[in-house]
C-alpha positions as CSV (number, residue, x, y, z in Angstrom):
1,X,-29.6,-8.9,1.7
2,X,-30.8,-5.6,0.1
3,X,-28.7,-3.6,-1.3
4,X,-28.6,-0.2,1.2
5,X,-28.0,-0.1,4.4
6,X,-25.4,-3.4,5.2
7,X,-24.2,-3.9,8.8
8,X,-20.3,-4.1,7.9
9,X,-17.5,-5.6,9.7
10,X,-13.8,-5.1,8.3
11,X,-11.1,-6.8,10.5
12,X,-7.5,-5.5,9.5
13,X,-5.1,-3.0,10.9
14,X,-6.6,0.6,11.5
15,X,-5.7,3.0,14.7
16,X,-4.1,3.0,16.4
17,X,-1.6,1.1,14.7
18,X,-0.1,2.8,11.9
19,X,1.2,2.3,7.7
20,X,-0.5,2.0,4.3
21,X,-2.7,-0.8,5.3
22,X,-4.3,1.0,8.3
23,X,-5.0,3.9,5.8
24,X,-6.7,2.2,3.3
25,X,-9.1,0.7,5.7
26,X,-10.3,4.0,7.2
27,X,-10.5,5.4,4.2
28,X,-12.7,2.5,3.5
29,X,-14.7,2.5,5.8
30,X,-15.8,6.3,5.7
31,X,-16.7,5.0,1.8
32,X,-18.7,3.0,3.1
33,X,-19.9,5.6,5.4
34,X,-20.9,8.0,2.6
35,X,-23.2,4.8,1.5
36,X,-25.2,4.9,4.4
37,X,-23.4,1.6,5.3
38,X,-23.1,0.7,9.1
39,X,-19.6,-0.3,9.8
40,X,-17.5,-1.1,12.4
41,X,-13.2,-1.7,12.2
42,X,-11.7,-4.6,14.4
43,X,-8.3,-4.5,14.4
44,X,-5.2,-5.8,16.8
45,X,-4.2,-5.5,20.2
46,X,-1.2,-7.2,18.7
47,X,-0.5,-7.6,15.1
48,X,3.1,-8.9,15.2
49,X,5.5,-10.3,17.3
50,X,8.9,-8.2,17.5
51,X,10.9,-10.4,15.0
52,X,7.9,-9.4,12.5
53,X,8.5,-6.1,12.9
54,X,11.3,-4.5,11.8
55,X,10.4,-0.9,12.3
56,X,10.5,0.8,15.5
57,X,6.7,1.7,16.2
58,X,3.7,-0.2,15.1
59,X,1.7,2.6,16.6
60,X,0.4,5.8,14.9
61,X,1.5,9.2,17.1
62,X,-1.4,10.5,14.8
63,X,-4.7,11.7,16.7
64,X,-7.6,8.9,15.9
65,X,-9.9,9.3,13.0
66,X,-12.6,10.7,13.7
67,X,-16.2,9.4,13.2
68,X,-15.0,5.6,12.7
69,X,-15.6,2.8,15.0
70,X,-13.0,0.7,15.8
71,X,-12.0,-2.0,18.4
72,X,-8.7,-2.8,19.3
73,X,-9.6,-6.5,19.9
74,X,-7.3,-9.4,17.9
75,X,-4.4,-10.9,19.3
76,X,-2.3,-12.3,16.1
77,X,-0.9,-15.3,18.2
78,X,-3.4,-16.2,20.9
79,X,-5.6,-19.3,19.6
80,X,-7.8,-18.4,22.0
81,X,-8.4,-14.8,21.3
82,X,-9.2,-16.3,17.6
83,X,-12.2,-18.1,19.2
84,X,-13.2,-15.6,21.5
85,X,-13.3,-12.9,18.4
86,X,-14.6,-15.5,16.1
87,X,-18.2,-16.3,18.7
88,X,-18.5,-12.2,18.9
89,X,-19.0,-11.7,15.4
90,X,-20.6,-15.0,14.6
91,X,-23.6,-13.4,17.5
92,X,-23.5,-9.9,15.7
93,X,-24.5,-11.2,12.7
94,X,-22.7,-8.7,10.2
95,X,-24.2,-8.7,6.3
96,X,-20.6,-8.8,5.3
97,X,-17.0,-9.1,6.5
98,X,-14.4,-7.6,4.6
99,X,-11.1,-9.4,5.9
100,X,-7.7,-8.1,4.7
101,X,-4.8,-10.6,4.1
102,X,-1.2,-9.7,3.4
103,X,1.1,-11.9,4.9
104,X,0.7,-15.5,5.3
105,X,1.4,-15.2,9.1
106,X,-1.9,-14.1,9.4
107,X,-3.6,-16.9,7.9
108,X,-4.3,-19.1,11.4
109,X,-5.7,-15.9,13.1
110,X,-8.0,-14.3,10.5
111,X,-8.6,-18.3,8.8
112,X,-9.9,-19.3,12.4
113,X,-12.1,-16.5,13.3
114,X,-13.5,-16.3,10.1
115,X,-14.5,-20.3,10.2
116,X,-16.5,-19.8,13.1
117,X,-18.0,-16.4,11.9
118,X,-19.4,-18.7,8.7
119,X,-21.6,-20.9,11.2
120,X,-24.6,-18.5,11.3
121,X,-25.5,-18.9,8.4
122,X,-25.5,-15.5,7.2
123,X,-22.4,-13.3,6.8
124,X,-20.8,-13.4,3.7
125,X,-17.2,-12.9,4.1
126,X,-15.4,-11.0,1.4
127,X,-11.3,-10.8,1.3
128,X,-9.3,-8.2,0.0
129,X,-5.5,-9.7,-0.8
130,X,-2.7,-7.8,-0.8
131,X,-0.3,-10.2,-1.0
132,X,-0.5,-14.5,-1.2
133,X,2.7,-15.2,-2.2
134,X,4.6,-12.8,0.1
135,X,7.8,-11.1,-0.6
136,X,10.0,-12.5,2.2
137,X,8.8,-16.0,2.2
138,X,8.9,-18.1,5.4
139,X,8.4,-22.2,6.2
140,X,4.5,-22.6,6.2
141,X,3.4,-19.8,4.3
142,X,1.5,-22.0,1.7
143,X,0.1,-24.0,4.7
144,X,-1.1,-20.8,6.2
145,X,-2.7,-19.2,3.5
146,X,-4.5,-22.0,2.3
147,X,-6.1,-22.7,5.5
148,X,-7.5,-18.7,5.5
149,X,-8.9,-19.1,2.3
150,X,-11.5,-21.6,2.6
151,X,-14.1,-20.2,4.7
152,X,-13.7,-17.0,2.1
153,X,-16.5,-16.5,0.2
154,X,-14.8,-14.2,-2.7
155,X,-11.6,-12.4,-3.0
156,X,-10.8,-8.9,-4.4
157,X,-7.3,-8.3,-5.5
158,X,-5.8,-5.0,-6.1
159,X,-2.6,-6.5,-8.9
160,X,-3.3,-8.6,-11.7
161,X,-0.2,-10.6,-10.2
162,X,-2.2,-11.4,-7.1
163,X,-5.3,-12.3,-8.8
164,X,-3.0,-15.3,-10.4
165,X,-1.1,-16.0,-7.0
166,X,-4.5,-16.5,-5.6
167,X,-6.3,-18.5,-8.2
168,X,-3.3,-21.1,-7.3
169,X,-4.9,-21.6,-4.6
170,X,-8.8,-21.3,-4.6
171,X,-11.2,-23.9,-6.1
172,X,-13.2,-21.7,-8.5
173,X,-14.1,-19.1,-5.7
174,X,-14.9,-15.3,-7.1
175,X,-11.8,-13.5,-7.9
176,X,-12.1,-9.5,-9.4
177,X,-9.5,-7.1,-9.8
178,X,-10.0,-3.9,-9.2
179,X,-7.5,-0.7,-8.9
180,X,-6.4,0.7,-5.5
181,X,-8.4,3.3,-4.9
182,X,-6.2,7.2,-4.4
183,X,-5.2,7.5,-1.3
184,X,-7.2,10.9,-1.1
185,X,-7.2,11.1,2.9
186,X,-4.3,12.3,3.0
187,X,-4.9,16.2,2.5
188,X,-5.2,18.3,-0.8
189,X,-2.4,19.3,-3.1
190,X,-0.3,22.3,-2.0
191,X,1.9,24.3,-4.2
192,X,5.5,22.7,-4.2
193,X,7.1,25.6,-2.8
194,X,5.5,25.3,0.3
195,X,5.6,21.7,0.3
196,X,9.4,22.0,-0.1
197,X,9.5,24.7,2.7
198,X,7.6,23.1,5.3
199,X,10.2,19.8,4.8
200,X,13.3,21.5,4.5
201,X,14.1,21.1,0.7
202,X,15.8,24.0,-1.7
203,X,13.0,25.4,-3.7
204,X,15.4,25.3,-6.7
205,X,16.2,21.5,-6.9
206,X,14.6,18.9,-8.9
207,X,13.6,16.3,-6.4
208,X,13.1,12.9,-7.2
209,X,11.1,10.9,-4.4
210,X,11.8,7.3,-3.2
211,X,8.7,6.9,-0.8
212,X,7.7,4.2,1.6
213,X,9.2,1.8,4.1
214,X,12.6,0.3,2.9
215,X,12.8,-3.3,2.3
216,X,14.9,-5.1,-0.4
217,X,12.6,-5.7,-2.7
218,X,11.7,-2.1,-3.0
219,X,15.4,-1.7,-5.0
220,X,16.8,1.2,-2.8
221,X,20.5,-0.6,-3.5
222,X,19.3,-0.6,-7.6
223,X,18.6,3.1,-7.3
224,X,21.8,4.2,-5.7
225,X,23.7,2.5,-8.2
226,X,21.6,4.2,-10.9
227,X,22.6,7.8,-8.9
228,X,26.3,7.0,-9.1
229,X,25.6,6.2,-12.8
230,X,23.7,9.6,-13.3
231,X,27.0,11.2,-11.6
232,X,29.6,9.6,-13.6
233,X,27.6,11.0,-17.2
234,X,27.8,14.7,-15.2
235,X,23.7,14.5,-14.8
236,X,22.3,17.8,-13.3
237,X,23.8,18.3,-9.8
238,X,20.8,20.5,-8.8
239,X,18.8,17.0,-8.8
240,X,18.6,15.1,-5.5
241,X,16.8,12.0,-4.4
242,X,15.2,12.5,-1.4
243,X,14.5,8.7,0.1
244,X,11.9,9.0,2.9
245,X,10.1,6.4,5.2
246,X,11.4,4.1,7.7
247,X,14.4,1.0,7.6
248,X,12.3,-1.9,7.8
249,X,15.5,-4.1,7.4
250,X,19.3,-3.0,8.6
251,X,20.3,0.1,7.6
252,X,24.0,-0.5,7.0
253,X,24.1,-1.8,4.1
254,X,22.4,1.0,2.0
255,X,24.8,3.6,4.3
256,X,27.4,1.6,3.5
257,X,26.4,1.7,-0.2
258,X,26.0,5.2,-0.1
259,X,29.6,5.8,1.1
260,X,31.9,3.7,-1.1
261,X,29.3,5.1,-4.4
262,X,30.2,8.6,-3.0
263,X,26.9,9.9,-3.7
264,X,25.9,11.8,-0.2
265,X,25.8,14.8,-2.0
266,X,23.2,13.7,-4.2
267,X,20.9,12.7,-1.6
268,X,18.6,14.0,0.9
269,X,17.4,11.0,3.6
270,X,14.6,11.4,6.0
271,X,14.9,7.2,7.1
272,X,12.4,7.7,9.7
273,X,8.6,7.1,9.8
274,X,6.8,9.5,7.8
275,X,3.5,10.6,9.7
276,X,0.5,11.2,7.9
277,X,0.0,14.7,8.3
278,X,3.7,15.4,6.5
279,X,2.4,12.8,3.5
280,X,0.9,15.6,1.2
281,X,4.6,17.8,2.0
282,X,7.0,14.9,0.5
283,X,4.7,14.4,-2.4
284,X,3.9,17.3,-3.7
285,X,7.6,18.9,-3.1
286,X,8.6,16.2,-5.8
287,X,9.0,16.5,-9.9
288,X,8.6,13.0,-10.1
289,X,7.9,9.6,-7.4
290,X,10.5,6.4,-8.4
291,X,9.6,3.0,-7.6
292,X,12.9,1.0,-8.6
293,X,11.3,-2.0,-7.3
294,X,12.9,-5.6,-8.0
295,X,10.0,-7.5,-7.7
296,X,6.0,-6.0,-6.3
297,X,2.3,-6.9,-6.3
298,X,0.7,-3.7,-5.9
299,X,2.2,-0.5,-4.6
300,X,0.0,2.2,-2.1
301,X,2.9,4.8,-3.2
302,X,0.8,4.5,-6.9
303,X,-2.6,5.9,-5.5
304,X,-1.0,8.3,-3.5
305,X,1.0,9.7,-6.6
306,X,-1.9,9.8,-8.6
307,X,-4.0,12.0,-5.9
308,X,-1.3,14.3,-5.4
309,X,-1.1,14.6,-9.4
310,X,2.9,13.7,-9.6
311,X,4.3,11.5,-12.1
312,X,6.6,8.5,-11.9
313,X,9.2,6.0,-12.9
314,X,8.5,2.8,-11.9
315,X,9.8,-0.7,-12.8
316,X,8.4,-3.5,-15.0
317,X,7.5,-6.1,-12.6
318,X,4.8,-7.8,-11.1
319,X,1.4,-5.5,-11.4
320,X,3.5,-2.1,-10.8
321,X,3.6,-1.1,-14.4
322,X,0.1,-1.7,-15.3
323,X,-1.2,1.0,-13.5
324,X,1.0,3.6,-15.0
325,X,0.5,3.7,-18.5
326,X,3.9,4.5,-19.9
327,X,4.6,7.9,-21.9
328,X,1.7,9.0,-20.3
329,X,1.0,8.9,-16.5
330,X,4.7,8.0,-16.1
331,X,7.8,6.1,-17.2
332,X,8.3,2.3,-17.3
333,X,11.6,1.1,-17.0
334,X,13.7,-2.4,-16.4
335,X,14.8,-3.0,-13.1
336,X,18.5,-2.3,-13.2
337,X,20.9,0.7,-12.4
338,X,21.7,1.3,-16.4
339,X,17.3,1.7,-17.5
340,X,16.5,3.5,-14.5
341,X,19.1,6.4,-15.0
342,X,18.7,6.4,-18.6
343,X,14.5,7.0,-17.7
344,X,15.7,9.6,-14.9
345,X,17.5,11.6,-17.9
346,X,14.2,11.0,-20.1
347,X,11.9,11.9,-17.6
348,X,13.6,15.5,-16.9
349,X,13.9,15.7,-20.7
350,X,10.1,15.2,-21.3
351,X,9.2,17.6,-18.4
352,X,5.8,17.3,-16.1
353,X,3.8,19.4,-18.4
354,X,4.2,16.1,-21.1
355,X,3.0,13.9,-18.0
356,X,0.1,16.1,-16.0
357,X,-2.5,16.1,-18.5
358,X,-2.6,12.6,-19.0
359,X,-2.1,11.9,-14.7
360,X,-5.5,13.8,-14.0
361,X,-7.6,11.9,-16.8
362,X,-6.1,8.4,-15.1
363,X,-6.8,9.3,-11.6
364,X,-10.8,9.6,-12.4
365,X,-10.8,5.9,-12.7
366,X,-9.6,5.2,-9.1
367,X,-12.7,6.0,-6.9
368,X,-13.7,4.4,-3.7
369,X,-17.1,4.4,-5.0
370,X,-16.1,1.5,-7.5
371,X,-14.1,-0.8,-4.6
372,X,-17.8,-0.4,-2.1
373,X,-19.9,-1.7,-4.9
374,X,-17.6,-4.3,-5.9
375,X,-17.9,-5.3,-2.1
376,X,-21.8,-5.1,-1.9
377,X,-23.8,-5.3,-5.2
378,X,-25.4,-8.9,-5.0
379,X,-26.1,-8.4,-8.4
380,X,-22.3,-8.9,-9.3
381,X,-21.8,-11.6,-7.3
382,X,-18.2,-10.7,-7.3
């Protein structure tokens, strides 16, 4: 294969399904774009069952992006769909297939259409993992994933964690690391204040930000107790957390939480689905984004902070903390109530001026330009 002009297939979730992982694969897929790169998205007609999905829409109310390709095509639980999908590619004869995996669940669909793509003897088939050892885990999940991965022909990992996950599990296959990329689709900065006025929030609070879908390994519960621990030292009453994306669990018990901790006043909740033309609003209305999370791999609330140039607190686990060098970019704190209100205190004693600086030389090494040629140099061989 030369090096310009690939015929490029990536099958993963894109419109008009919705979330983080959709994103990042238009976004990819215009990088490739501005390479002169042929590509096409094939994504789901269905990507879960209803017990997989806790939140109340997989579908984007968002209009479609515009100048990408993409057929709505898979069916995540219809073996034959897998075959069907897995003869159409094997005839078109892409140069490269760039398969996403994240949940195990996935691993007969994608493991099966990708055997069958492998037959003609051309297309080299390139995964980028998410997750292999998922955060909920579920009977079969090691089954599952090791059948998808051997018809992979090399893996690109976004967390250090996952790159050691995975080599678990492969027999010497290519593994690079690589950063997420920013999440720079999402609209340029605006000024806080009218961030702050197009959502609703006093221009005079500090606002720190829990972003993202709400499961319980995100830590919601570990930052509410850290709120009722900022309330009992008197800690600035002008600050409020403002938690916003979707329940992807039940919501009780964090309302409930919220109610016998008596902190309503501190916060401000918009639980529902945050659509990606109000992204650039929450984040740049904040002083600082917290990730309190228990246990992670990689977070897509990282890339989006760094575009929108705000800093953050985020826990030490899994590959979280590597990518926010502490002191600098952000703060790095233990996952428990005690550290993260003790950083909280720090951070608003530091200020963002100590943080900025430092945030806008780090984002220049997240470029999509370094993810495409980890994908299609030959020369690297992954």
């Amino acid at each position: 294969m030369s090096i310009h002009n690939k015929n490029i297939v990536i099958i993963g979730p894109a419109y008009p399904l919705r979330g983080g992982l959709a994103s990042f694969n238009e976004r990819l897929a215009h990088a490739f774009k501005e390479e002169n790169h042929q590509v096409k998205i094939v994504t789901f007609s269905l990507q879960y069952p209803g017990f997989l999905f806790p939140g109340t829409t997989q579908f984007s109310a968002e209009p479609a992006p515009k100048d990408l390709d993409i057929s709505v095509a898979i069916n995540s639980i219809n073996p034959f769909n897998w075959i069907k999908m897995g003869l159409r590619l094997k005839k078109a004869r892409p140069d490269i297939i760039v398969v996403r995996y994240w949940l195990p669940f996935m691993g007969p669909c994608l493991g099966t259409i990708c055997r069958i793509v492998k037959r003609n003897n051309h297309t080299r088939i390139v995964c980028i993992a998410d997750n292999v050892i998922p955060h909920e885990k579920r009977l079969g999940d090691k089954a599952f994933t090791k059948y998808f991965i051997r018809p992979i022909d090399a893996f690109i990992t976004m967390s250090s964690k996952v790159m050691a996950d995975l080599k678990t599990f492969t027999d010497g296959k290519p593994v690079k690391f690589t950063p997420h990329p920013l999440y720079d689709n999402f609209g340029a900065i605006v000024k806080k204040d009218v961030a702050r006025e197009k959502i609703g929030i006093n221009k005079e609070d500090k606002i720190v930000l829990f972003f993202g879908f709400i499961r319980h390994y995100k830590g919601l519960d570990i930052l509410f107790d850290a709120i009722k621990i900022l309330q009992d030292k008197g800690f600035n009453t002008q600050t409020k957390f403002l938690i916003a994306g979707e329940f992807y669990e039940d919501s009780k018990p964090y309302l409930d939480q919220i109610k016998r901790l008596g902190i309503e006043d501190s916060l401000i909740l918009r639980t529902s689905f945050i659509p990606d033309s109000e992204v650039k609003n929450y984040l740049c209305a904040a002083d600082v984004v917290i990730q309190p999370y228990r246990n992670a791999t990689q977070s897509g609330v990282t890339p989006l902070a760094y575009h929108f140039e705000v800093p953050m607190i985020v826990t030490h686990v899994g590959g979280l903390s590597a990518l926010v060098p502490d002191y600098k970019v952000g703060l790095i704190s233990e996952p428990t109530p005690i550290a993260l209100a003790e950083k909280i205190i720090e951070y608003f004693e530091l200020g963002s001026s100590h943080f900025i600086p430092h945030l806008q030389e780090e984002k220049k090494k997240y470029s999509w330009d370094t993810m495409v040629k980890l994908i299609i140099s030959p020369c690297d061989r992954l």
